[in-house]
C-alpha positions, -999 to 999 in steps of 0.1 A, spaced: 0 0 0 13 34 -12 14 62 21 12 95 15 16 126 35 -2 158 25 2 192 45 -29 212 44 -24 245 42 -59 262 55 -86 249 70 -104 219 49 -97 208 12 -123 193 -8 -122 152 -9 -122 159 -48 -97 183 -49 -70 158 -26 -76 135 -50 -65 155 -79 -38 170 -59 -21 137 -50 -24 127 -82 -45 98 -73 -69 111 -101 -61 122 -130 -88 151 -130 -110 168 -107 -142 149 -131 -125 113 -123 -119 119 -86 -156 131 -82 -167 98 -104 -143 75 -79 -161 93 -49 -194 84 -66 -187 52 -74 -182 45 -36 -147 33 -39 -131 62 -17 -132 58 26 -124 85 50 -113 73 83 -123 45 75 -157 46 63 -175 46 31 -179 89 15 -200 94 -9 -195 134 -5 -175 144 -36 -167 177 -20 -164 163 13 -149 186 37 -112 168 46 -92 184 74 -59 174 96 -59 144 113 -82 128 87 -71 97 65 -84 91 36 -80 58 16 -87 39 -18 -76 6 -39 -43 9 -26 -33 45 -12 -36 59 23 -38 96 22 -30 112 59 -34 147 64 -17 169 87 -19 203 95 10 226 79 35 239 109 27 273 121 52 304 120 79 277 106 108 293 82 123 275 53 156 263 61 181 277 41 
């Protein structure tokens, strides 16, 4: 199984638009059609929300990729 960190930088992201963004759909259409379909879980359990509301803490999984998203560190500089 493939495991995948995402940093969210805001509040929420749409479960369609963390799809796209990870690259685990190849468009915004397709990710909404794999939410439809039924074949997308957050924490766990079936979501059938296509512009579900995901926020930290959340995991969200499919045929072989956990997503697990995390807050982005406050007030951090980049090294360098």
């Amino acid at each position: 199984m493939q495991l995948i960190d995402f940093e969210l930088r805001g509040e929420y992201i749409t479960l369609d638009a963390l799809l796209k963004a990870m690259g685990v759909a190849p468009s915004g259409g397709a990710a909404k059609l794999m939410v439809a379909e039924g074949r997308v879980q957050v924490d766990g359990r079936d979501e059938l929300r296509k512009t579900c509301k995901i926020r930290a803490g959340q995991v969200v999984s499919l045929a072989g990729v956990r997503i697990k998203v995390f807050a982005a560190a406050v007030g951090q500089s980049p090294a360098g």
